[in-house]
C-alpha positions as CSV (number, residue, x, y, z in Angstrom):
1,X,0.0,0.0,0.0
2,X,1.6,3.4,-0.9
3,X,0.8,6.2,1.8
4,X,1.3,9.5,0.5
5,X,2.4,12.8,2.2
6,X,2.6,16.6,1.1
7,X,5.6,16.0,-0.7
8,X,6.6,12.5,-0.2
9,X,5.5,9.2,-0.8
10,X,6.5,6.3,1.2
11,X,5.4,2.7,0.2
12,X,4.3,0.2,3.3
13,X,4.1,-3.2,3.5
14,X,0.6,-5.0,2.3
15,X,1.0,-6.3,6.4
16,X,-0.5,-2.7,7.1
17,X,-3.9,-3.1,5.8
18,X,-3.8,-6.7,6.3
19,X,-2.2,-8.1,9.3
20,X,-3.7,-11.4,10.9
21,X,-4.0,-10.1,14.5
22,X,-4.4,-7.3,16.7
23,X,-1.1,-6.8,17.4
24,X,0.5,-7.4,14.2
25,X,-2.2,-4.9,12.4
26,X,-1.3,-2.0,15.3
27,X,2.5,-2.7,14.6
28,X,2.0,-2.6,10.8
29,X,0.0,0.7,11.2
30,X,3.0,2.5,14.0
31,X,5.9,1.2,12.1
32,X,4.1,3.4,9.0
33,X,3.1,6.3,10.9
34,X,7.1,6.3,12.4
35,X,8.6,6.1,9.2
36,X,6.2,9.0,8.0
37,X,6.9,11.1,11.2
38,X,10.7,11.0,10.8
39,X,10.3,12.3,8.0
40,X,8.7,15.6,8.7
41,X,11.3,17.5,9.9
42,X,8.9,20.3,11.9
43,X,6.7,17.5,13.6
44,X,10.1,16.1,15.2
45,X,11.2,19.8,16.0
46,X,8.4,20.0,18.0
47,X,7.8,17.0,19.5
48,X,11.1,16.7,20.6
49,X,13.0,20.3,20.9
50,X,9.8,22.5,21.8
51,X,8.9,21.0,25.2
52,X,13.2,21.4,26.3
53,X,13.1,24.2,25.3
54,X,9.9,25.6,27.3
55,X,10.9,23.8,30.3
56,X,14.5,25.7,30.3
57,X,12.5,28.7,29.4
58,X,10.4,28.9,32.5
59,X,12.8,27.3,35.1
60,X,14.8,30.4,34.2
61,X,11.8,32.9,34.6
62,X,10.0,31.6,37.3
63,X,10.6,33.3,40.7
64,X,11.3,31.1,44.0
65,X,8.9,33.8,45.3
66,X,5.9,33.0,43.3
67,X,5.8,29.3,44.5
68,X,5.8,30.2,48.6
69,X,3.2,28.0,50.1
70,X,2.6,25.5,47.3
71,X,5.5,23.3,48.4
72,X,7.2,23.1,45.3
73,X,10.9,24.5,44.4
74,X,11.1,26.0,40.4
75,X,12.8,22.7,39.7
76,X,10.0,20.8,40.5
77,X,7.4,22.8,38.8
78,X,9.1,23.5,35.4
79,X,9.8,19.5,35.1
80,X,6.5,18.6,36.2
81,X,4.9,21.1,33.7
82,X,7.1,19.7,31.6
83,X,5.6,16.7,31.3
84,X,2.5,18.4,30.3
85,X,3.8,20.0,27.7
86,X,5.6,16.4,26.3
87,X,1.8,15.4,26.3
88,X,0.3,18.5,24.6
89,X,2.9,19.0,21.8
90,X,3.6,15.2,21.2
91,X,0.5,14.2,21.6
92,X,-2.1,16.4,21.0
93,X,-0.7,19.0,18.6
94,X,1.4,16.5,16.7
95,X,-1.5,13.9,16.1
96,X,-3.9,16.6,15.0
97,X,-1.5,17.4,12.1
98,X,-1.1,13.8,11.3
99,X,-5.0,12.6,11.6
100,X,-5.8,16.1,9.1
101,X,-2.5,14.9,6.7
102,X,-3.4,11.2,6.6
103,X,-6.9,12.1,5.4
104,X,-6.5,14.7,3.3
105,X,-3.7,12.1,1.6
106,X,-6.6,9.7,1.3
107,X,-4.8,7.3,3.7
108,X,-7.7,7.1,5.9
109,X,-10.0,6.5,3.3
110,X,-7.7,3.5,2.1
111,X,-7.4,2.1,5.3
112,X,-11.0,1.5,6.0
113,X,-11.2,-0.8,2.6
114,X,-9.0,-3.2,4.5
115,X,-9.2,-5.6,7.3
116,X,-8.5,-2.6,10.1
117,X,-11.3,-1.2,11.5
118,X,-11.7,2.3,12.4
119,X,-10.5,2.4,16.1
120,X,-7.3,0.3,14.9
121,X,-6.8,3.0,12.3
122,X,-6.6,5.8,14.9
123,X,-5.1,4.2,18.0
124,X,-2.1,2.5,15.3
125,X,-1.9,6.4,14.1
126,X,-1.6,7.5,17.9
127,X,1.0,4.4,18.8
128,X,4.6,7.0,17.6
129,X,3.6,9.6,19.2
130,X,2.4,8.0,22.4
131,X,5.6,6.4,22.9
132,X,7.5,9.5,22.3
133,X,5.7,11.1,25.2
134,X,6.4,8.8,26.8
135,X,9.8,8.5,26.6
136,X,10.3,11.8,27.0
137,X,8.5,11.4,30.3
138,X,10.6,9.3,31.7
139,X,14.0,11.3,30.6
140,X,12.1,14.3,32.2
141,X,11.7,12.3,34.9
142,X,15.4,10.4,35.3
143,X,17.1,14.0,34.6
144,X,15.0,15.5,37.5
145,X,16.1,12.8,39.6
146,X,20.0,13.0,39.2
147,X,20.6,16.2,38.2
148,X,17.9,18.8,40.0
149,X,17.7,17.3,43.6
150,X,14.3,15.9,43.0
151,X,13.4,13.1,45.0
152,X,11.9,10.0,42.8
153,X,8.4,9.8,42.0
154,X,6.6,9.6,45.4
155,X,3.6,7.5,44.2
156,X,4.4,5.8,40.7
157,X,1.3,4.2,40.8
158,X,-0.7,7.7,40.2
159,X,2.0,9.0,38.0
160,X,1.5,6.1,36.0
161,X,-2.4,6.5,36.0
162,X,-1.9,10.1,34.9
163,X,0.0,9.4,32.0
164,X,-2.1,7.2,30.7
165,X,-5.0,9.0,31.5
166,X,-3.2,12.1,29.6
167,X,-2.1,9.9,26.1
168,X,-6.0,8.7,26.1
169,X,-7.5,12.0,26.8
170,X,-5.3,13.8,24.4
171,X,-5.0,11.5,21.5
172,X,-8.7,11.6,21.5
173,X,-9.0,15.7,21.7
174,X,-6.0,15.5,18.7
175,X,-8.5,13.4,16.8
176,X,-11.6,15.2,17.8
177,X,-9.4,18.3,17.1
178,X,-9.1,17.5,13.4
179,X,-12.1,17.6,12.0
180,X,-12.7,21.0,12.5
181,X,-9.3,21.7,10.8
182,X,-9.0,21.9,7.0
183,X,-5.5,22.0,6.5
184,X,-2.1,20.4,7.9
185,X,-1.0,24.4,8.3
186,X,-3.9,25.3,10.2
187,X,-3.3,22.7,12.8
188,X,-0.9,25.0,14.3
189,X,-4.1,27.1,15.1
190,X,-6.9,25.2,15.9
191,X,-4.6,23.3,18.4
192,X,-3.5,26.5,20.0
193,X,-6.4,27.2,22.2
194,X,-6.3,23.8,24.0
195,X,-2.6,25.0,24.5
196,X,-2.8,28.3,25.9
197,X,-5.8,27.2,28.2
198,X,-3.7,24.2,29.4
199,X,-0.6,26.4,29.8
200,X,-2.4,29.3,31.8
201,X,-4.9,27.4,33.9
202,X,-4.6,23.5,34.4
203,X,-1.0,24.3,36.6
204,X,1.5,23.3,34.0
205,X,3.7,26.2,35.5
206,X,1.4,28.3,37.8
207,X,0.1,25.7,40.5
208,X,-3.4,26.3,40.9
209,X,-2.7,27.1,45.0
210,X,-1.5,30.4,43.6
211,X,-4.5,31.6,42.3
212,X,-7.4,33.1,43.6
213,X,-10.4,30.7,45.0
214,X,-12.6,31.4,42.3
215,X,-10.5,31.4,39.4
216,X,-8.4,28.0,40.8
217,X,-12.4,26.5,40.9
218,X,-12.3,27.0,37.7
219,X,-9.3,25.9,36.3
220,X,-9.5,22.4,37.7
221,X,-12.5,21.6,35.7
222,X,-10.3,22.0,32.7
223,X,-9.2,19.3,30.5
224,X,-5.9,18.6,31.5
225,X,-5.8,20.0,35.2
226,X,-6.7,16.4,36.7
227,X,-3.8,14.8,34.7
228,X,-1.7,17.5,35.6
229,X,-2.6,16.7,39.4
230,X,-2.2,13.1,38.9
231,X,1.1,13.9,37.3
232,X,2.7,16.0,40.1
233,X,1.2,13.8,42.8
234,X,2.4,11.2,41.7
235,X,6.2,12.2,41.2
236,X,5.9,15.3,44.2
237,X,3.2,13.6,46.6
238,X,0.9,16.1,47.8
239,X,-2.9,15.9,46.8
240,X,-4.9,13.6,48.9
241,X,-8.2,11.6,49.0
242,X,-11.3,14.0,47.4
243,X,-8.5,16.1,45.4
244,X,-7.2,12.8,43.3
245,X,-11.2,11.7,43.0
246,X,-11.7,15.1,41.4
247,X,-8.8,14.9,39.4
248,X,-9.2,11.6,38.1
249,X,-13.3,11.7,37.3
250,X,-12.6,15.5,35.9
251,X,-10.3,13.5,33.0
252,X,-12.1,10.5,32.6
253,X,-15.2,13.0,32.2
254,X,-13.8,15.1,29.4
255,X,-12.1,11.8,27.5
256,X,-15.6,10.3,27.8
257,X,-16.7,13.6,25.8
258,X,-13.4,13.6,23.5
259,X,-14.1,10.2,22.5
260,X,-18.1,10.6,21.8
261,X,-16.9,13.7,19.7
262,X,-14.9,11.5,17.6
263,X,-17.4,8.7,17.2
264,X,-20.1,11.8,16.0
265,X,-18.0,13.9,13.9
266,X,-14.4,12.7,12.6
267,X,-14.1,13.0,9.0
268,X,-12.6,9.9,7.1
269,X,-12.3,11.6,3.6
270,X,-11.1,14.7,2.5
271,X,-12.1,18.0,3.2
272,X,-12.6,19.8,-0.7
């Protein structure tokens, strides 16, 4: 099967469309979406540069002073913000770009004549960019560890529960994502709101103890704030009991919605 990209064309084994099981028809489908990815240059850039580069970026501008009474140093929340950004721009704005380029290619459409079905198609189209997150994760993690005096993850358990809950959420808002979105170039702007909200108000890098009752009320009903606490819980320890309920049922909520948005209103074929 040839898969076909703005600008390149890359031929895939028949195993893609055609694998005998599960597994081998999800492998098929990664090992063609990795081979794709690695070759656009930008996608890489950001998924692997970007969220270094922010986390740097605002270890160096955030103040020991704004943090008093949260419990955390600037270490610990740049790298624990910096794991959601690795989720955001890896996941999320990097699969929105490839769902919108795979369909407007036809790929999609191709796909479905085969033996895949449709939730195969987008979780196998997920599986790169998943891993890269997660990868990244863990040298976020390892590097926090040995070289900025933070202590290993407190709870792994709830780390663990909030990445996962972040690549599902987020691969299903990337694919929700692209069907409003015409074009591969205006990904970069129908992903930025999710962004901006997430960097602003679900405590990527402003904890949400910082911020006035009302407004911190708010905040932790958005999408990624209960991944975010599960996250830094889960490395930093803190949040107890009702706050991790919350956290966790405010996630599951909106994937729930994510994932009903998809079943309504992905688009399979082109957008002309």
């Amino acid at each position: 099967m040839t898969i076909t990209t703005t600008g390149t064309t890359s031929t895939t084994g028949a195993s893609t469309a055609t694998g005998t099981t599960l597994r081998g028809r999800l492998t098929a489908l990664g090992r063609a979406e990795v081979t794709l990815l690695a070759r656009n240059r930008t996608a890489v850039f950001v998924a692997l540069l970007m969220p270094a580069a922010m986390v740097l970026a605002m270890k160096s501008t955030l103040k020991q002073s704004v943090l008093d009474g949260t419990g955390l140093s600037v270490a610990a929340a740049a790298l624990t913000g910096g794991i959601g950004i690795v989720l955001i721009q890896a996941v999320y704005m990097n699969l929105v770009s490839s769902y919108v380029a795979r369909r407007e290619d036809l790929v999609l459409k191709r796909l479905r004549t085969g033996e895949v079905t449709d939730r195969e198609i987008l979780i196998g189209t997920a599986l790169p960019s998943v891993a890269l997150a997660l990868a990244q994760t863990v040298v976020i993690v390892v590097a926090g560890t040995a070289f900025f005096g933070l202590a290993t993850p407190q709870r792994p358990e709830l780390l663990l529960a909030g990445l996962l809950l972040g690549v599902v959420l987020l691969a299903a808002l990337a694919a929700a994502t692209s069907a409003v979105t015409r074009t591969v170039q205006t990904s970069q702007l129908t992903t930025l709101p999710l962004f901006f909200i997430s960097m602003m108000g679900s405590g990527l890098f402003v904890p949400l103890e910082i911020m006035p009752g009302p407004m911190a009320s708010v905040c932790e009903l958005l999408p990624v704030t209960g991944v975010m606490t599960l996250v830094r819980t889960g490395w930093l320890g803190g949040a107890e009991g009702s706050d991790l309920l919350v956290a966790a049922l405010t996630g599951l909520a909106w994937t729930a919605f994510a994932v009903f948005a998809v079943q309504r209103r992905f688009r399979w074929d082109p957008r002309r």
